[in-house]
C-alpha positions as CSV (number, residue, x, y, z in Angstrom):
1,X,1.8,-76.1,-18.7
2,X,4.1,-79.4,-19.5
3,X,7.2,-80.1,-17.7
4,X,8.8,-79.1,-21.6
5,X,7.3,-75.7,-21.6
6,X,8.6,-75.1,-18.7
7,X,12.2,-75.9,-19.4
8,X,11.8,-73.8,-22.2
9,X,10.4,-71.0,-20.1
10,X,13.5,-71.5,-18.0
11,X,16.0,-71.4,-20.6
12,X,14.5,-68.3,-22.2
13,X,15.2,-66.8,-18.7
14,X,19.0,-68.1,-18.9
15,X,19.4,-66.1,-22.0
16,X,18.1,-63.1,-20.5
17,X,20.6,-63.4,-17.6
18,X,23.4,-64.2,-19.9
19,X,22.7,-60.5,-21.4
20,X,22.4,-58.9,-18.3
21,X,25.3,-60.5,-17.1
22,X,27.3,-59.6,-20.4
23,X,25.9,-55.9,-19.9
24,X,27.4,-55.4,-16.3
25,X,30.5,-57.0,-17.2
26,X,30.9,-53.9,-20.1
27,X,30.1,-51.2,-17.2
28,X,33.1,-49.3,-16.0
29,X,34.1,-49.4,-12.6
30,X,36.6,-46.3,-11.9
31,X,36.5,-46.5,-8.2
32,X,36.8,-49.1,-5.8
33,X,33.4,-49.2,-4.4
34,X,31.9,-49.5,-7.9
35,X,34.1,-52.2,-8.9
36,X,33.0,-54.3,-5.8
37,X,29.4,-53.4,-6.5
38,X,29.8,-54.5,-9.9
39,X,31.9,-57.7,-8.6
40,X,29.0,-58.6,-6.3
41,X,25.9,-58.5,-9.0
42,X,28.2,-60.8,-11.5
43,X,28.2,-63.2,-8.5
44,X,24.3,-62.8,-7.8
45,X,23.6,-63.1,-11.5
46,X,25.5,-65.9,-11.8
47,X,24.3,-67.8,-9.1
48,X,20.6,-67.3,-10.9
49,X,21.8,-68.1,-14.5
50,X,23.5,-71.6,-12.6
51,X,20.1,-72.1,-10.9
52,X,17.5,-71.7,-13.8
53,X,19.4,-73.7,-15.8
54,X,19.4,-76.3,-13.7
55,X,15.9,-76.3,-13.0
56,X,15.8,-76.0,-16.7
57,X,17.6,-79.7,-16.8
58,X,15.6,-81.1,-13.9
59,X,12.4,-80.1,-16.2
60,X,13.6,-81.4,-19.3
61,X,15.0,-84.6,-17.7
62,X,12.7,-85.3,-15.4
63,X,11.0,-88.8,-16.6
64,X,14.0,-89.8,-18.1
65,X,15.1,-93.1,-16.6
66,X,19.2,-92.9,-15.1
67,X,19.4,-89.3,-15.0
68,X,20.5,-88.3,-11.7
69,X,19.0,-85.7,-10.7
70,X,20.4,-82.7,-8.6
71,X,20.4,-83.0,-4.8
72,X,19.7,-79.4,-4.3
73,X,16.6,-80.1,-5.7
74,X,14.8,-82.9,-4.3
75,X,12.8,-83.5,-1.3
């Protein structure tokens, strides 16, 4: 599998979160406790969406000269 395959394995996986996350933000939350349940799987969602997509960049950029890549990422 190339480096490009693989970002485009990663973005497909973006989408997919971007549903969910557009699903859970259409639940209801009539009580308190739901709400914060609900609050807390946007912010775990989220924080994937962020992260495949930028491993999705790092693939797709990766033997591009000048791109700086993302410290959270490197060794």
């Amino acid at each position: 599998m190339t480096l490009t395959q693989l970002s485009a394995s990663y973005r497909h996986e973006e989408e997919v979160l971007r549903c969910r996350i557009r699903q859970v933000r259409e639940l209801s939350a009539p009580t308190r406790q739901e709400a914060v349940v609900k609050r807390e799987r946007l912010r775990i969602l989220k924080a994937m969406r962020r992260d495949v997509r930028d491993v999705a960049v790092l693939c797709e950029r990766y033997y591009d000269r000048g791109h700086r890549r993302n410290c959270r990422y490197s060794i």
